[in-house]
BATI-809300 format. One record per atom (N, C-alpha, C): residue in three letters; atom name; y negated, x negated, z negated. Coordinates in steps of 0.1 Angstrom, whole numbers, plus 2048, in hexadecimal, padded with zeros to 3 digits. Layout:
['ALA', 'CA', [Y, X, Z]]
...
***
This chain:
['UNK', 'N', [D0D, B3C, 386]]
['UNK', 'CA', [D02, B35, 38A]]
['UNK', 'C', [D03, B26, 387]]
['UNK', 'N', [D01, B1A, 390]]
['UNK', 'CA', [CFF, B13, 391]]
['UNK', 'C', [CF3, B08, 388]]
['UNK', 'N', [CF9, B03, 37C]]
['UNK', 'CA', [CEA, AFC, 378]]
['UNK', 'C', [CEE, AEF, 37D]]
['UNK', 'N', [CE3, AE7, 37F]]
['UNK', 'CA', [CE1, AD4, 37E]]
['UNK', 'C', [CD4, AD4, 372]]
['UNK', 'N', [CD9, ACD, 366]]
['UNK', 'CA', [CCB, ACC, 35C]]
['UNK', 'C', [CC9, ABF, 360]]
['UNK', 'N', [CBC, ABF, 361]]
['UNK', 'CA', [CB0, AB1, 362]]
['UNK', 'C', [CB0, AA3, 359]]
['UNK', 'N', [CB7, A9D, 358]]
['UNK', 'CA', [CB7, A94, 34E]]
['UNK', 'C', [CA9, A8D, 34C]]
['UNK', 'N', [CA7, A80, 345]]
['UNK', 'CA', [C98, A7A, 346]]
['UNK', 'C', [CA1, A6C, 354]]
['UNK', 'N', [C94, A6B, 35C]]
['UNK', 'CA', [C97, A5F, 365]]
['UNK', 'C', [CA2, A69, 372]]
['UNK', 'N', [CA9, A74, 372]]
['UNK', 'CA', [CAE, A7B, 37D]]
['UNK', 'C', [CA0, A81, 38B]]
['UNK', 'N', [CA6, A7C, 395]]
['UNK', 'CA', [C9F, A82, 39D]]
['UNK', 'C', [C9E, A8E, 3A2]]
['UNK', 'N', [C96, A95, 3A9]]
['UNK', 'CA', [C99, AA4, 3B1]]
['UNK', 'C', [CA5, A9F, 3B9]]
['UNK', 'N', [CA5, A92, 3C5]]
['UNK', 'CA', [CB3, A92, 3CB]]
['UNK', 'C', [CBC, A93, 3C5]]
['UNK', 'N', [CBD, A88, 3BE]]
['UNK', 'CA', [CC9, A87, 3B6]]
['UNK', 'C', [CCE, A94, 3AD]]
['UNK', 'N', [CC3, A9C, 3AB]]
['UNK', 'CA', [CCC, AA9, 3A7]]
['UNK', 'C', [CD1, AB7, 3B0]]
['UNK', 'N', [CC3, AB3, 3BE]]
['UNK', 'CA', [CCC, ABB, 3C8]]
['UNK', 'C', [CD9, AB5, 3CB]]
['UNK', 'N', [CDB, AA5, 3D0]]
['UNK', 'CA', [CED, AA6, 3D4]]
['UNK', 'C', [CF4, AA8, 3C9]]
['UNK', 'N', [CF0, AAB, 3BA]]
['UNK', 'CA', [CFA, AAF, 3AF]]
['UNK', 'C', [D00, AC0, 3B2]]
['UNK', 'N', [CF3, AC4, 3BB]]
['UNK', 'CA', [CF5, AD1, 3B9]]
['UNK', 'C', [CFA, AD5, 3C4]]
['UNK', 'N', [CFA, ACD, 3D1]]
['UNK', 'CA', [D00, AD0, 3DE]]
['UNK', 'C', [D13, AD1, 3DC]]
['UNK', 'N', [D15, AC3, 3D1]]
['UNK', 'CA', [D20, AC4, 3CD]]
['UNK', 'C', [D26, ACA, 3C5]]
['UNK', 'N', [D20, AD0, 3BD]]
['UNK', 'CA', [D24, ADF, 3B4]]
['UNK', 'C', [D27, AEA, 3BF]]
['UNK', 'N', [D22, AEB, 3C6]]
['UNK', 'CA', [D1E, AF5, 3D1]]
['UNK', 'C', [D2D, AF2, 3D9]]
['UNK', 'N', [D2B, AEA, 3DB]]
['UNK', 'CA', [D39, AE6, 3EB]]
['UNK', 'C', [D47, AE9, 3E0]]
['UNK', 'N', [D48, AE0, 3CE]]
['UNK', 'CA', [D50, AE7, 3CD]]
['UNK', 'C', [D57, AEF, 3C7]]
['UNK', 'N', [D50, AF9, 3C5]]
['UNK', 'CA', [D50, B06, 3BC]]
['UNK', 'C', [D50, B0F, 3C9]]
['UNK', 'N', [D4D, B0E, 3D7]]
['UNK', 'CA', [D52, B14, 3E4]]
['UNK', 'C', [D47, B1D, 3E4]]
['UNK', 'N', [D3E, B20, 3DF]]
['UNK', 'CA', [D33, B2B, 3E1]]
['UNK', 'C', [D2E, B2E, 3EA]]
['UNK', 'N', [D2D, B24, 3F5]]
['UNK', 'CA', [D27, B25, 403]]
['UNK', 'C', [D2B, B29, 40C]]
['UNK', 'N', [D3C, B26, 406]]
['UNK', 'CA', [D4A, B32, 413]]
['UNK', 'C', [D49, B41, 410]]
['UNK', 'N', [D4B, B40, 3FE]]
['UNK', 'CA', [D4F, B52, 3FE]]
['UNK', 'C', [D40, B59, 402]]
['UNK', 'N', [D33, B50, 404]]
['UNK', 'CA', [D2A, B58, 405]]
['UNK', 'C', [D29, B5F, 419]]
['UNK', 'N', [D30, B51, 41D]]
['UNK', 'CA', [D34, B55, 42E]]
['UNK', 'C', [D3F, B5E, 42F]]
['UNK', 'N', [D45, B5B, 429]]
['UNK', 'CA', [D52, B69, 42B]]
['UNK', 'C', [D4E, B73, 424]]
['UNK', 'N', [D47, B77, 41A]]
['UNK', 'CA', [D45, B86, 41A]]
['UNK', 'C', [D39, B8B, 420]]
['UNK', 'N', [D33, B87, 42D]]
['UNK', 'CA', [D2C, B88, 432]]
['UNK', 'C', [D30, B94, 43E]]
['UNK', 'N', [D3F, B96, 442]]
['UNK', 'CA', [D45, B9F, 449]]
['UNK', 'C', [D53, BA3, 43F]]
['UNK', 'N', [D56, BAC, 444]]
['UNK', 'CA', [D60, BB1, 43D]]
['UNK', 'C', [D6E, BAE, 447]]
['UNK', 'N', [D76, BA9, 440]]
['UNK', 'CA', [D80, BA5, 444]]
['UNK', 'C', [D8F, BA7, 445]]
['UNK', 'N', [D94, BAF, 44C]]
['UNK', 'CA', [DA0, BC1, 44A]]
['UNK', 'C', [DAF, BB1, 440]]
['UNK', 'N', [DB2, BB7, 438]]
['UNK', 'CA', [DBD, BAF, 430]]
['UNK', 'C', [DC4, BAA, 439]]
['UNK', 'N', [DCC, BB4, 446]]
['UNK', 'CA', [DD3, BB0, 44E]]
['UNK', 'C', [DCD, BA3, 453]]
['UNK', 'N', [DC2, BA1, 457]]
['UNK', 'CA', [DC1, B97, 45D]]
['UNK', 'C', [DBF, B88, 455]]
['UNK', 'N', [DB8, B8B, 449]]
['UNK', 'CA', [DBA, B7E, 441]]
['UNK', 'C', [DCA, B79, 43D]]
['UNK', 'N', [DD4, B86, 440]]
['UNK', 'CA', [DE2, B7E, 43C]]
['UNK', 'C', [DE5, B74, 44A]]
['UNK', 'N', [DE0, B7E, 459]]
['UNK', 'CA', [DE6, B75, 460]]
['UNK', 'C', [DDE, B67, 465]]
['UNK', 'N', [DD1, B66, 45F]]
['UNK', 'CA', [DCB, B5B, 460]]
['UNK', 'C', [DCF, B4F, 459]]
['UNK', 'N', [DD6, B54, 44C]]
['UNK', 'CA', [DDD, B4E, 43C]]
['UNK', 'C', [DEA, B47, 443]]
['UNK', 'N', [DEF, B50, 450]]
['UNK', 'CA', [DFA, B4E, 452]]
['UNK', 'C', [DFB, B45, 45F]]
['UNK', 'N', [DF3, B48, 468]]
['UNK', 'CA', [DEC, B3C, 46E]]
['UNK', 'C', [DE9, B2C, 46D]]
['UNK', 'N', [DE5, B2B, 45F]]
['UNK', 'CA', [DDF, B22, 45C]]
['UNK', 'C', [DED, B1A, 456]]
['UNK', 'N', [DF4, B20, 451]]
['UNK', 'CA', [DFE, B1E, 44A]]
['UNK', 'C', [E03, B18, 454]]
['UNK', 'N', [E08, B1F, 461]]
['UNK', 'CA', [E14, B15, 46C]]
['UNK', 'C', [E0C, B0B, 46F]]
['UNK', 'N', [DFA, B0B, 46C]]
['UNK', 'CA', [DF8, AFF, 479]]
['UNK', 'C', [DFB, AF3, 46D]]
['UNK', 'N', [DF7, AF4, 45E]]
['UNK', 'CA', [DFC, AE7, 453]]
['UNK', 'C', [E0B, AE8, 455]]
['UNK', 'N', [E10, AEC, 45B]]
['UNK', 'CA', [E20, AE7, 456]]
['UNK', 'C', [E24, AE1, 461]]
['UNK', 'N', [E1C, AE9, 472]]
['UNK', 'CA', [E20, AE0, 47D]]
['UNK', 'C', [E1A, AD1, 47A]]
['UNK', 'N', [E09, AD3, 478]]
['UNK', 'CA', [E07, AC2, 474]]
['UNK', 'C', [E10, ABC, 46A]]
['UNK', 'N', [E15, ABF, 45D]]
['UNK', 'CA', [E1E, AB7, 459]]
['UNK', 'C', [E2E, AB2, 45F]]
['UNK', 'N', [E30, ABF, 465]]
['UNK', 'CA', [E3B, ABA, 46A]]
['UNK', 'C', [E39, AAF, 479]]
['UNK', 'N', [E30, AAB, 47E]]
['UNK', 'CA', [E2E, AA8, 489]]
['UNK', 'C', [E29, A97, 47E]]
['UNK', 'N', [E25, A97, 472]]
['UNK', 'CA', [E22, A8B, 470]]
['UNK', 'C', [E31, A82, 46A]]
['UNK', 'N', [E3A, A90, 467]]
['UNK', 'CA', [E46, A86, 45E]]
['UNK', 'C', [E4F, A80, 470]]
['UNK', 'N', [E4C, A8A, 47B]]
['UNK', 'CA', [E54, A85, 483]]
['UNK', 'C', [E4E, A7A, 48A]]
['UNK', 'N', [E40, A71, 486]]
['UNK', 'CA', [E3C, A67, 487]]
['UNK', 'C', [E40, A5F, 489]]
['UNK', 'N', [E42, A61, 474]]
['UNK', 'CA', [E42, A55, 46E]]
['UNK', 'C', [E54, A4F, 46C]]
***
């Protein structure tokens, strides 16, 4: 669980965007969308694997740029 403690002089905003950003990066907001369906292993490797060629095509596509 997520705390933000109140200091003296902190605002309610100021401690929601403390908390928005605890939130974004601790990822809580993804794994709570992804276990929302169940997801067969097979398919997260070839999604893993997917994602994998499309970063290497962008990288390779940026060295033959530059």
């Amino acid at each position: 669980m997520l705390i933000v403690e109140l200091k003296n002089g902190l605002t309610i905003d100021r401690a929601l965007k403390i908390l928005k950003g605890k939130v974004a990066k601790t990822k809580q907001l993804k794994q709570l969308r992804d276990r929302q369906a169940y997801v067969k292993p097979s398919v997260e490797r070839r999604d893993e694997l997917k994602k994998a060629a499309y970063i290497q095509k962008l990288r390779q596509e940026e060295e033959e740029n530059n």
